[in-house]
mmCIF file of the N, C-alpha and C atoms, coordinates in Angstrom:
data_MODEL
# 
_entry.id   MODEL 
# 
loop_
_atom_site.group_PDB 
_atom_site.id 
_atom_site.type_symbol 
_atom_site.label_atom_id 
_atom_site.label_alt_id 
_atom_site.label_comp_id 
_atom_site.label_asym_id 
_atom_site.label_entity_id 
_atom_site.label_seq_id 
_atom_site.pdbx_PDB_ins_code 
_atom_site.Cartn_x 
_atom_site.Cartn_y 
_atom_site.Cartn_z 
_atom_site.occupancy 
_atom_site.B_iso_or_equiv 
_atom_site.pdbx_formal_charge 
_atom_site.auth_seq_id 
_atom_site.auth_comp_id 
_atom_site.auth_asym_id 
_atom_site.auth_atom_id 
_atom_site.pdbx_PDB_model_num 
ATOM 1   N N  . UNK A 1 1  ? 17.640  -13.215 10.806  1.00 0.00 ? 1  UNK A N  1 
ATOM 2   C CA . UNK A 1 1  ? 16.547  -12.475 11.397  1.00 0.00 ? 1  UNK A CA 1 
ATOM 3   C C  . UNK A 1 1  ? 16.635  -10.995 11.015  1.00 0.00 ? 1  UNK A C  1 
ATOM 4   N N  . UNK A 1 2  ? 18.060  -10.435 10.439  1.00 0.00 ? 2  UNK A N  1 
ATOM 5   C CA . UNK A 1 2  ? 18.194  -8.895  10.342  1.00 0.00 ? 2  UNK A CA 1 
ATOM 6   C C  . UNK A 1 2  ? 17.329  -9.312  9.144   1.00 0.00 ? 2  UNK A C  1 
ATOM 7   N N  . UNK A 1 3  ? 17.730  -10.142 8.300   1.00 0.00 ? 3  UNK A N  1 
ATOM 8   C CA . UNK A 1 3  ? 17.068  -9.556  6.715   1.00 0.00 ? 3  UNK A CA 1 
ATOM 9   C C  . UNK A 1 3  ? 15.626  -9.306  6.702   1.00 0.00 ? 3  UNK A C  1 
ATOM 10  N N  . UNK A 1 4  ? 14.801  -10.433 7.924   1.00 0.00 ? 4  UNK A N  1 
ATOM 11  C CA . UNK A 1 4  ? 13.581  -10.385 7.630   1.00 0.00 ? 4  UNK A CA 1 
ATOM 12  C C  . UNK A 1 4  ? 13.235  -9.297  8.117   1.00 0.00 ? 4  UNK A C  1 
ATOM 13  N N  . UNK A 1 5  ? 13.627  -8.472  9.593   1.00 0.00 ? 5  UNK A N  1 
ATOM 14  C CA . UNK A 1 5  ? 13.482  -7.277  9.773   1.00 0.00 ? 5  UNK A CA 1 
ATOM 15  C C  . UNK A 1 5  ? 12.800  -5.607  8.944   1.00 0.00 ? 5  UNK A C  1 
ATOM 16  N N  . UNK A 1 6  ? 14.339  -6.123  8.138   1.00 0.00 ? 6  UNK A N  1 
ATOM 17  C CA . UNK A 1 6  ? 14.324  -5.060  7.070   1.00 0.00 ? 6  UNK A CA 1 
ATOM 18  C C  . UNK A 1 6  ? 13.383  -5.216  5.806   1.00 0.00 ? 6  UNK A C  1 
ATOM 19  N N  . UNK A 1 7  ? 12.957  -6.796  5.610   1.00 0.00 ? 7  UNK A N  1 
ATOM 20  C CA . UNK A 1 7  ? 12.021  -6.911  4.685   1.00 0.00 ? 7  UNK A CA 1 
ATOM 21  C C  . UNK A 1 7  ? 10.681  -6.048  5.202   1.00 0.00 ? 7  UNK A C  1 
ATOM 22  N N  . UNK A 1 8  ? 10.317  -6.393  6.595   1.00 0.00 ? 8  UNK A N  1 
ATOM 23  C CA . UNK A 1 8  ? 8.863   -6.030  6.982   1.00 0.00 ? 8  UNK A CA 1 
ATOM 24  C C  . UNK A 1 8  ? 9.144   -4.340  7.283   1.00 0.00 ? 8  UNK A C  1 
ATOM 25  N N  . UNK A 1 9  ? 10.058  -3.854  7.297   1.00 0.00 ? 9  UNK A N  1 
ATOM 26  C CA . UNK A 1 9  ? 10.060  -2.895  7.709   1.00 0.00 ? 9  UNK A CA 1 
ATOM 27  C C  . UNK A 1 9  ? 9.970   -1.700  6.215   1.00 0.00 ? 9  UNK A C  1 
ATOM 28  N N  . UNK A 1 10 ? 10.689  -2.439  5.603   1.00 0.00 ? 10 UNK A N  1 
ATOM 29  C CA . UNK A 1 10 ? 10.878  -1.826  3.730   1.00 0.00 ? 10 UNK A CA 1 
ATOM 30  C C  . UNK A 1 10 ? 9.502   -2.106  3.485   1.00 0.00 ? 10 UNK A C  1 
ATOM 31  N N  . UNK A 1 11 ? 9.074   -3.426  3.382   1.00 0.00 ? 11 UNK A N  1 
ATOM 32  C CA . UNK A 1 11 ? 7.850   -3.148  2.416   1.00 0.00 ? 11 UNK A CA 1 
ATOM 33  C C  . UNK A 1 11 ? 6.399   -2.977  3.347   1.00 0.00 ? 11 UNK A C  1 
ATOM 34  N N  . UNK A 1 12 ? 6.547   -2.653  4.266   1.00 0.00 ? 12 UNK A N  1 
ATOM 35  C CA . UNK A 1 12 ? 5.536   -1.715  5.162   1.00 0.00 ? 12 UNK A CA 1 
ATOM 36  C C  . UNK A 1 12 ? 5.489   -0.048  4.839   1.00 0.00 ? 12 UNK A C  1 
ATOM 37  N N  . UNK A 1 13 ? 6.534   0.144   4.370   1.00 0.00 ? 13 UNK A N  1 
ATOM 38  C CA . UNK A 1 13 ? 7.308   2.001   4.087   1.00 0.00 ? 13 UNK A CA 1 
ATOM 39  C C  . UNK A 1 13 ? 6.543   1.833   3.606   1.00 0.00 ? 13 UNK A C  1 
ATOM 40  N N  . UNK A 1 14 ? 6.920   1.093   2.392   1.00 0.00 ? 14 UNK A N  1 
ATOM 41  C CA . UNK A 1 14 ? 6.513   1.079   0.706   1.00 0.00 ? 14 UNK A CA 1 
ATOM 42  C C  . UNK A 1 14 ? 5.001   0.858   0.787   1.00 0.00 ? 14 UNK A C  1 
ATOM 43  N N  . UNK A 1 15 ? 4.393   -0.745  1.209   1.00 0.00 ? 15 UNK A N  1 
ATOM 44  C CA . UNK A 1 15 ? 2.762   -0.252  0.993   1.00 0.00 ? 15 UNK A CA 1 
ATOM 45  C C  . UNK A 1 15 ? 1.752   0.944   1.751   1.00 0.00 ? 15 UNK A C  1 
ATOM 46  N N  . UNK A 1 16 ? 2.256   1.060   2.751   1.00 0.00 ? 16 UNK A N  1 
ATOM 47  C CA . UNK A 1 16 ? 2.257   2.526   3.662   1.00 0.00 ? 16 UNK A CA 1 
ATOM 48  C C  . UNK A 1 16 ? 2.267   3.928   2.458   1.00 0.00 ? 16 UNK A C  1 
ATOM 49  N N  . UNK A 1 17 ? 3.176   4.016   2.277   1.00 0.00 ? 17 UNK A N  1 
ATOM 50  C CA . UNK A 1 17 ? 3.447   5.251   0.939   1.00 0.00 ? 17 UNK A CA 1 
ATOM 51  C C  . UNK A 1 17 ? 2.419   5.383   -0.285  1.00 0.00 ? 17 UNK A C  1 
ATOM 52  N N  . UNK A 1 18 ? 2.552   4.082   -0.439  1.00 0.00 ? 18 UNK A N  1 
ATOM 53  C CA . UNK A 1 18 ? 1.321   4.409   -2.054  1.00 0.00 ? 18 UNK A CA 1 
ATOM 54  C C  . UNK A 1 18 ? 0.154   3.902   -1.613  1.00 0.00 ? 18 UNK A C  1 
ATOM 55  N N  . UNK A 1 19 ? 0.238   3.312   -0.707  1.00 0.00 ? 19 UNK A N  1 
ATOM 56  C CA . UNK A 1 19 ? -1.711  3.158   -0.093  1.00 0.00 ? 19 UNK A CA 1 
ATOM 57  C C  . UNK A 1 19 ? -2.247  4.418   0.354   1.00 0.00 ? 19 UNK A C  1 
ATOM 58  N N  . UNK A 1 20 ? -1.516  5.230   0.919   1.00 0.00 ? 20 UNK A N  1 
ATOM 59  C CA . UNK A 1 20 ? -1.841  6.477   1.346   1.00 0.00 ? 20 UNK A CA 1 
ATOM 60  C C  . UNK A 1 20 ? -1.643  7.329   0.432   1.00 0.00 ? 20 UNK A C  1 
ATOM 61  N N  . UNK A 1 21 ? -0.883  7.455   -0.466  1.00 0.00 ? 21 UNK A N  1 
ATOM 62  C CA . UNK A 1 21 ? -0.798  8.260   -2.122  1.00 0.00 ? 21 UNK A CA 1 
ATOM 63  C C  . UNK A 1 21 ? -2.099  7.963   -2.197  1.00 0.00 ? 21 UNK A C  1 
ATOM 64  N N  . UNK A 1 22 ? -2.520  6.839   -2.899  1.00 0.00 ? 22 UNK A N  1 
ATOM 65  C CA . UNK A 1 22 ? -3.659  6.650   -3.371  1.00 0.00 ? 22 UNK A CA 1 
ATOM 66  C C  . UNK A 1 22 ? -5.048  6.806   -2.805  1.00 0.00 ? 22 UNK A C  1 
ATOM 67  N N  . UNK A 1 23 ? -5.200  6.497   -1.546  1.00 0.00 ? 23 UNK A N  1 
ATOM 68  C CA . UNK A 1 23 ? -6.180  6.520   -0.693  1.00 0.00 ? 23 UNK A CA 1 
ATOM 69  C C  . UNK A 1 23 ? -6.824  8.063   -0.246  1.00 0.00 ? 23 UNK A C  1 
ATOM 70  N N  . UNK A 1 24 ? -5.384  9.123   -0.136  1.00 0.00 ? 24 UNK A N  1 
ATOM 71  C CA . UNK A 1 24 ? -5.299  9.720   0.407   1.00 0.00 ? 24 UNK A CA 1 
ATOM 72  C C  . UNK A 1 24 ? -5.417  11.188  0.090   1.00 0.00 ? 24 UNK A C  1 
ATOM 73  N N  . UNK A 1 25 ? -4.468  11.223  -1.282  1.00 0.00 ? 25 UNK A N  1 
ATOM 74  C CA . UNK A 1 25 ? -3.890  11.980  -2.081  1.00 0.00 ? 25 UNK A CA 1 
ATOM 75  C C  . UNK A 1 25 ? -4.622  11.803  -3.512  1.00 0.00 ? 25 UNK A C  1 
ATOM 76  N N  . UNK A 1 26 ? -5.557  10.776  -4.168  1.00 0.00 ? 26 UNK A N  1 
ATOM 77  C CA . UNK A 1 26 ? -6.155  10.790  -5.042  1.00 0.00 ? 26 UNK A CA 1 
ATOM 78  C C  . UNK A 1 26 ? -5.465  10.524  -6.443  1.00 0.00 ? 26 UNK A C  1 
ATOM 79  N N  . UNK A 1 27 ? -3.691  9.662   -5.889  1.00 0.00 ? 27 UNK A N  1 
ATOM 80  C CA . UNK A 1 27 ? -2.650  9.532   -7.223  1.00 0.00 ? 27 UNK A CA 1 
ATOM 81  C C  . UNK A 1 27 ? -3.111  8.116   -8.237  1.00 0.00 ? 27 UNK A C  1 
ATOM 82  N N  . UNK A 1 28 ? -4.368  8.029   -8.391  1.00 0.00 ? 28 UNK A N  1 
ATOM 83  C CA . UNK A 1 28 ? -4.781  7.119   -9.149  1.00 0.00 ? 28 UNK A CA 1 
ATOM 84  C C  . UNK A 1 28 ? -3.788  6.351   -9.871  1.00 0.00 ? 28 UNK A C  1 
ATOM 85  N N  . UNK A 1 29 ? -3.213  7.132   -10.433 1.00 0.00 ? 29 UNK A N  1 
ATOM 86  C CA . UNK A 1 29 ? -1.620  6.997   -11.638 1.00 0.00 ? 29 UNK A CA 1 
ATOM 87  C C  . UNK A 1 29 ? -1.066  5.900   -10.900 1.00 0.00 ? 29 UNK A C  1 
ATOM 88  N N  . UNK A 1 30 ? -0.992  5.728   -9.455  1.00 0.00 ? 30 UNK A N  1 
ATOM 89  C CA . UNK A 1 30 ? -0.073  4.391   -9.436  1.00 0.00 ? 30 UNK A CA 1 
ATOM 90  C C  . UNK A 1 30 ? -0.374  3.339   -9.250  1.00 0.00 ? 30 UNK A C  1 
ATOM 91  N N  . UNK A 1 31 ? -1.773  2.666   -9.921  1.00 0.00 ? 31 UNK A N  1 
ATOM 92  C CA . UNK A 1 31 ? -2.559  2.111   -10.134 1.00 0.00 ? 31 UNK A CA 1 
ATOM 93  C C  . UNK A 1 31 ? -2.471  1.870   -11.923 1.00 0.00 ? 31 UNK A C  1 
ATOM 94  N N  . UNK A 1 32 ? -1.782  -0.039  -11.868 1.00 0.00 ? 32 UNK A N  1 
ATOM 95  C CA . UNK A 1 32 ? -1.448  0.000   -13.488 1.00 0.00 ? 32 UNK A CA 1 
ATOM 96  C C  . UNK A 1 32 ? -2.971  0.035   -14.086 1.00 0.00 ? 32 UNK A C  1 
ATOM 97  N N  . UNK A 1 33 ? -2.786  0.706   -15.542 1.00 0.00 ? 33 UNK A N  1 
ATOM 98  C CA . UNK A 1 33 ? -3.927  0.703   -16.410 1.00 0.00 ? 33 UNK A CA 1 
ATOM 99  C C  . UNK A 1 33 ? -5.538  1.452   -15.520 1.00 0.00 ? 33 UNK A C  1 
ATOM 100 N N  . UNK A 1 34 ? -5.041  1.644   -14.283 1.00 0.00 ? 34 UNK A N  1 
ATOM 101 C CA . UNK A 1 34 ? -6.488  2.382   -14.406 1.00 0.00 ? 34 UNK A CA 1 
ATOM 102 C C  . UNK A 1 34 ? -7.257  4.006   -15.059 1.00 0.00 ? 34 UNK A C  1 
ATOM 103 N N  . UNK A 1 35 ? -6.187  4.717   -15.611 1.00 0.00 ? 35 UNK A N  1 
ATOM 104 C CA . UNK A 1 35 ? -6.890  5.534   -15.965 1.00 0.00 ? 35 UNK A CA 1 
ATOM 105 C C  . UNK A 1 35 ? -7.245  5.103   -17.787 1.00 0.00 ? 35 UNK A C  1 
ATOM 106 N N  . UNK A 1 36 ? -6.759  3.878   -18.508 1.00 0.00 ? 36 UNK A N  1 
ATOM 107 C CA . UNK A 1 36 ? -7.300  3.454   -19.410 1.00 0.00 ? 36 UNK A CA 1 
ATOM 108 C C  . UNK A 1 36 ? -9.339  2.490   -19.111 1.00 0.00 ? 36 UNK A C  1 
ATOM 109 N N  . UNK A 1 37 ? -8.964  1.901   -18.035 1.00 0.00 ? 37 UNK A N  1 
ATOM 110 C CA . UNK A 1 37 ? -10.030 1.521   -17.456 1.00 0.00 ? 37 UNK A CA 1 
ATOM 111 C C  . UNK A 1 37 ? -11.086 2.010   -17.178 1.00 0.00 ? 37 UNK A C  1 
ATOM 112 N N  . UNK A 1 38 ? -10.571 3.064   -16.537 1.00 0.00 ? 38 UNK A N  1 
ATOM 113 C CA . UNK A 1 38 ? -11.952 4.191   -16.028 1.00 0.00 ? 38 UNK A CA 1 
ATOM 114 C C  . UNK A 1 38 ? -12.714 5.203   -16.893 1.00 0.00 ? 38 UNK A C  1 
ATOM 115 N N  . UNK A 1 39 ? -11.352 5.066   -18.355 1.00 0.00 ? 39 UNK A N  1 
ATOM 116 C CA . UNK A 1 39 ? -12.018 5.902   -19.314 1.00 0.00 ? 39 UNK A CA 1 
ATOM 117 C C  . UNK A 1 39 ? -13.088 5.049   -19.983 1.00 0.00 ? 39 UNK A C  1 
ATOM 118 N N  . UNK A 1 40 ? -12.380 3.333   -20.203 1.00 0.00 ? 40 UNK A N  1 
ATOM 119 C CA . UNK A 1 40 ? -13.307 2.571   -20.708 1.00 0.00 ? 40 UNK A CA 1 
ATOM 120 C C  . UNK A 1 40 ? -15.052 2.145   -19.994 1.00 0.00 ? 40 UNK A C  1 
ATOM 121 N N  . UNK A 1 41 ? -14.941 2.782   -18.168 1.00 0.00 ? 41 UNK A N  1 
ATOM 122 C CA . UNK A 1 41 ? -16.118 2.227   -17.725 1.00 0.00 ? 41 UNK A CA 1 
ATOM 123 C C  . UNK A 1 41 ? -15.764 0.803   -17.064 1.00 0.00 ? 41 UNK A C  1 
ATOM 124 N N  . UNK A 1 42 ? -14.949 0.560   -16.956 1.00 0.00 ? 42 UNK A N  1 
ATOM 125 C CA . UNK A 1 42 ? -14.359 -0.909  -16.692 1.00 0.00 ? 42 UNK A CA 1 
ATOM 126 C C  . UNK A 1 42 ? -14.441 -0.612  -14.923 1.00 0.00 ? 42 UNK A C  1 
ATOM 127 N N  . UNK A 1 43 ? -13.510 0.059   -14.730 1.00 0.00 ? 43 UNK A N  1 
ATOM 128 C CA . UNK A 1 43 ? -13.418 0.435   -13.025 1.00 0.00 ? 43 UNK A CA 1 
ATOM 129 C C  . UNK A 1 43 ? -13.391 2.107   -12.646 1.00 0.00 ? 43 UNK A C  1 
ATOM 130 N N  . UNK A 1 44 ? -13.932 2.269   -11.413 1.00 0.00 ? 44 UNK A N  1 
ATOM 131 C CA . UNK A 1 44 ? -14.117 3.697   -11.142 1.00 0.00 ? 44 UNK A CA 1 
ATOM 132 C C  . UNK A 1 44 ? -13.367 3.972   -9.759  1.00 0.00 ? 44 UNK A C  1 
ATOM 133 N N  . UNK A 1 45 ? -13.766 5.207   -9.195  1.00 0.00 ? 45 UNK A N  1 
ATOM 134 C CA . UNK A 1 45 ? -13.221 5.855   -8.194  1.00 0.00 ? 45 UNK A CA 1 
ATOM 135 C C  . UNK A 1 45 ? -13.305 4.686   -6.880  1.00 0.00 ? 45 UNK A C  1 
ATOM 136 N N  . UNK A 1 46 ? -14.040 3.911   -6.555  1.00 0.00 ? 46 UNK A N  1 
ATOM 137 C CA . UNK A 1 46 ? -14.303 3.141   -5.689  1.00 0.00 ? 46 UNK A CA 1 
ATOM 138 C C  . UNK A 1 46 ? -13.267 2.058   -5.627  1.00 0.00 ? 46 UNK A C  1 
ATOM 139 N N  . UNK A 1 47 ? -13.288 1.575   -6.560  1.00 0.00 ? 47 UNK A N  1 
ATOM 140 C CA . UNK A 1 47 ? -12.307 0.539   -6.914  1.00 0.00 ? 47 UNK A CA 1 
ATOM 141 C C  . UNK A 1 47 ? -11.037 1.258   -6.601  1.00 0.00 ? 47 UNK A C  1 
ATOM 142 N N  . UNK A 1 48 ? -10.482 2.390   -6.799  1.00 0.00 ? 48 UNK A N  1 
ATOM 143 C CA . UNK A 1 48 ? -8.960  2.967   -6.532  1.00 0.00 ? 48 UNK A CA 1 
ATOM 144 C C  . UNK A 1 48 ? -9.032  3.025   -5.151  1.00 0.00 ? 48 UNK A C  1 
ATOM 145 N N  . UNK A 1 49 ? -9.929  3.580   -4.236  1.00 0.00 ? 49 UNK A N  1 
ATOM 146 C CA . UNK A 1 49 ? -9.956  3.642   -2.990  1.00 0.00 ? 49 UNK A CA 1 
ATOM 147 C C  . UNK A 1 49 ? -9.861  2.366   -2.641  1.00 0.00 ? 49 UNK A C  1 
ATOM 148 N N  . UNK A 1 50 ? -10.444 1.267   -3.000  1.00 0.00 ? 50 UNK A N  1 
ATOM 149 C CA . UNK A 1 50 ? -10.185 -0.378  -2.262  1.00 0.00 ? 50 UNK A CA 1 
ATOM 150 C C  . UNK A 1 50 ? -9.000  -0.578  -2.309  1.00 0.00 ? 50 UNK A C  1 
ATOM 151 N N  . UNK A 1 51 ? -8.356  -0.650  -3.537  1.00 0.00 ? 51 UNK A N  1 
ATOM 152 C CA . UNK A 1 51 ? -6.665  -0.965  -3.745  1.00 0.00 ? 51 UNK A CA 1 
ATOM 153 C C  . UNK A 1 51 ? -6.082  -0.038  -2.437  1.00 0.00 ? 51 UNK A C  1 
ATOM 154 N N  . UNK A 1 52 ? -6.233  0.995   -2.851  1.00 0.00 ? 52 UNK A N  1 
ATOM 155 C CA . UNK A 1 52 ? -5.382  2.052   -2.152  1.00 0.00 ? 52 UNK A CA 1 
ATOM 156 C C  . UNK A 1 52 ? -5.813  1.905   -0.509  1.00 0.00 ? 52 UNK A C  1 
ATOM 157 N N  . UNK A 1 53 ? -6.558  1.568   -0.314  1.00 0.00 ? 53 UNK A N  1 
ATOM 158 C CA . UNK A 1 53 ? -6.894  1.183   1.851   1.00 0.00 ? 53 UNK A CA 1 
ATOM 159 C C  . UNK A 1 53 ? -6.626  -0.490  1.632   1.00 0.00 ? 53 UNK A C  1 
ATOM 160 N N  . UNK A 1 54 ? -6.651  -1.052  0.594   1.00 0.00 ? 54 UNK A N  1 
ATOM 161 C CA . UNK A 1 54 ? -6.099  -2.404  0.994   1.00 0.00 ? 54 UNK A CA 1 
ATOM 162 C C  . UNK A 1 54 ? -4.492  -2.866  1.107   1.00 0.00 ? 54 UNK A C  1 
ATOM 163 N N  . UNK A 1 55 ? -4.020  -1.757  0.723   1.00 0.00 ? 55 UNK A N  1 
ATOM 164 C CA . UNK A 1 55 ? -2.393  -1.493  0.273   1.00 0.00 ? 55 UNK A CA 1 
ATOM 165 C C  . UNK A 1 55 ? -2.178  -0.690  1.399   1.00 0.00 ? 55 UNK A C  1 
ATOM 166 N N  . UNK A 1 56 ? -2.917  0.348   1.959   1.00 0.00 ? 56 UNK A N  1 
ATOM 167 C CA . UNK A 1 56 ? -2.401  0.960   3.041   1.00 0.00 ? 56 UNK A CA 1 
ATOM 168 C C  . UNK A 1 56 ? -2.579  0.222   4.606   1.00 0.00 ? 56 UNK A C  1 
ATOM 169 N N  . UNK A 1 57 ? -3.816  -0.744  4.528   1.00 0.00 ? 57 UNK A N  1 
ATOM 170 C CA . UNK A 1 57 ? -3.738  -1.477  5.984   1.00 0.00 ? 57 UNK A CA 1 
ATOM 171 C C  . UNK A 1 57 ? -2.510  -2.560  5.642   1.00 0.00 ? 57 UNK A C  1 
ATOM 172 N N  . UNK A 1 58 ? -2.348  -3.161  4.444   1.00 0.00 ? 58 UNK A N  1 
ATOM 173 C CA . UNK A 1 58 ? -1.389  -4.178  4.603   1.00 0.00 ? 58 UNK A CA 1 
ATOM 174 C C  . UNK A 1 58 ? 0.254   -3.651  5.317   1.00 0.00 ? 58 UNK A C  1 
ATOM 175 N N  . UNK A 1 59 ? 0.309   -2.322  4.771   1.00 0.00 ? 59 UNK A N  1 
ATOM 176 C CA . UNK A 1 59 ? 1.508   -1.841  4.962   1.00 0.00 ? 59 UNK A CA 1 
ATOM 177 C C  . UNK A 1 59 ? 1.533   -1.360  6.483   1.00 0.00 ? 59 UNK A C  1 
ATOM 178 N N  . UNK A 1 60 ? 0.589   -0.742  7.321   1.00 0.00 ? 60 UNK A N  1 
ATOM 179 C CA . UNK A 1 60 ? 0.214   -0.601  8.561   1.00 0.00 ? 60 UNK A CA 1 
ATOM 180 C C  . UNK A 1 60 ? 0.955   -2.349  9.489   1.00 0.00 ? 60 UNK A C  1 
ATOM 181 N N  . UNK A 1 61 ? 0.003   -3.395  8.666   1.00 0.00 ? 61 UNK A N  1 
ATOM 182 C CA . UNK A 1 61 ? 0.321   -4.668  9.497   1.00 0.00 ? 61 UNK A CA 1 
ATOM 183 C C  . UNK A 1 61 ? 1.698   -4.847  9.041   1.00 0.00 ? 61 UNK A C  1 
ATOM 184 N N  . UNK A 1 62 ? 2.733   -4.929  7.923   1.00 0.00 ? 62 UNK A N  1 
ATOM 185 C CA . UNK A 1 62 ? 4.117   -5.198  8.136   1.00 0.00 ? 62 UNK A CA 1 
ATOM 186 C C  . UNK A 1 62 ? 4.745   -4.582  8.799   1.00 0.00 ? 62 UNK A C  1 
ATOM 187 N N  . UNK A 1 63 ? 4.522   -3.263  8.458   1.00 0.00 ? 63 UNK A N  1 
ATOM 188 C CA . UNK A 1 63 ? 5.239   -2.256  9.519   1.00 0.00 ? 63 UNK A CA 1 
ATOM 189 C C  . UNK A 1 63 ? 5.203   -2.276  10.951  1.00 0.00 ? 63 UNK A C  1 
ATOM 190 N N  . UNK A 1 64 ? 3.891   -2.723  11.298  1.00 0.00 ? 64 UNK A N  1 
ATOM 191 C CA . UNK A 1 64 ? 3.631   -3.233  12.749  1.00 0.00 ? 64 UNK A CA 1 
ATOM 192 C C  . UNK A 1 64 ? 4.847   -4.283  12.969  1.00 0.00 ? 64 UNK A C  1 
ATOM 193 N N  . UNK A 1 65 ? 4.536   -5.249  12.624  1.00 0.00 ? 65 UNK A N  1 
ATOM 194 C CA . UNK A 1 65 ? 5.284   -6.606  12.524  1.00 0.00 ? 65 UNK A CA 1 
ATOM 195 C C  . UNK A 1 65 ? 6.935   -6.482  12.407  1.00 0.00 ? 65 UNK A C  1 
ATOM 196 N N  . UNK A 1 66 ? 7.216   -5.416  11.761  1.00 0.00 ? 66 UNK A N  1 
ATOM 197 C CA . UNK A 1 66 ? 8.559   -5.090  11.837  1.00 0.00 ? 66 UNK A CA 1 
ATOM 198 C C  . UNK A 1 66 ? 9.205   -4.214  12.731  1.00 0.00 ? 66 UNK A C  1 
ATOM 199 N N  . UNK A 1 67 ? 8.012   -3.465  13.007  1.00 0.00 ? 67 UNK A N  1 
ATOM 200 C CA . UNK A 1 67 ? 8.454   -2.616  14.464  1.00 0.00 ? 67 UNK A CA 1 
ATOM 201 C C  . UNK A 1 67 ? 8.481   -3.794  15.738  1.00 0.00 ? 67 UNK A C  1 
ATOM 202 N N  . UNK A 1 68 ? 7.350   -4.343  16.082  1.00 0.00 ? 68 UNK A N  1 
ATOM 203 C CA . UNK A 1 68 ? 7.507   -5.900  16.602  1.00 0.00 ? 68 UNK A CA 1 
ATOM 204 C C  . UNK A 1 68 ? 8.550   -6.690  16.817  1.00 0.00 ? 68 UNK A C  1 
ATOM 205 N N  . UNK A 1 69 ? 9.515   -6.800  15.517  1.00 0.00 ? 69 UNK A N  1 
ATOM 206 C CA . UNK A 1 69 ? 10.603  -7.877  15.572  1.00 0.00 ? 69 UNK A CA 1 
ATOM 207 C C  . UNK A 1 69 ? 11.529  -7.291  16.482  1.00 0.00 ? 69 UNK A C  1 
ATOM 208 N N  . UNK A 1 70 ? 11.741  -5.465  15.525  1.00 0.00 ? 70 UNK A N  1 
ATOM 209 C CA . UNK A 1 70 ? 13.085  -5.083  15.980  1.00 0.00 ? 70 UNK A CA 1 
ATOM 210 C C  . UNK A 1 70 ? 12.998  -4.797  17.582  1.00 0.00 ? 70 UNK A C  1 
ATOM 211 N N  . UNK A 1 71 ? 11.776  -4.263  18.056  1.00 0.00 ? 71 UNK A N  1 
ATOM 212 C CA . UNK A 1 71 ? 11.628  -4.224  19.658  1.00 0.00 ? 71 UNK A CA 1 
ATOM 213 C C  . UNK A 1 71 ? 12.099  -5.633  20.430  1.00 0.00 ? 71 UNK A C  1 
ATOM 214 N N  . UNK A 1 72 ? 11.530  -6.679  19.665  1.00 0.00 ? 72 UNK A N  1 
ATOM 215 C CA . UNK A 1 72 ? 10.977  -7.987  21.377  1.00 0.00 ? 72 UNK A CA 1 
ATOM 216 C C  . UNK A 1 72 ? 12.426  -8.946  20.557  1.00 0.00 ? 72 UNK A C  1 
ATOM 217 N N  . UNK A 1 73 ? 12.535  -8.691  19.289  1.00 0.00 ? 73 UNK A N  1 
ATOM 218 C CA . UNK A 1 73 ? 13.342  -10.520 19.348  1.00 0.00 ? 73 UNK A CA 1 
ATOM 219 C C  . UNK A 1 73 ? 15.091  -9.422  18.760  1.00 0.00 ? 73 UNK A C  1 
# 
């Protein structure tokens, strides 16, 4: 039960961190191939914001979930 802990709790940091880089902060860059993309017209600013708030609520819900464990069980 520790490991899973630390799983939800690590990769909540982690999608937490670059969902909000990205979302937040405008670091497109950590987003593979999109600034080849966006030069091509392929994907734009909209599309980085989806990744980047879909990466930042996921990391919100592990982190929840791991704050969760370590409190109740």
């Amino acid at each position: 039960m520790l490991a899973l802990k630390l799983i939800f709790l690590i990769l909540g940091t982690a999608f937490t961190a670059f969902g909000g880089l990205i979302l937040f902060f405008m670091k497109y860059s950590l987003i593979n191939g999109f600034s080849a993309a966006q030069k091509s017209g392929r994907k734009d600013k909209d599309y980085a914001e989806k990744v980047g708030r879909a990466e930042f609520v996921i990391g919100i819900v592990l982190l929840g979930a791991g704050i969760v464990l370590v409190v109740f069980v």
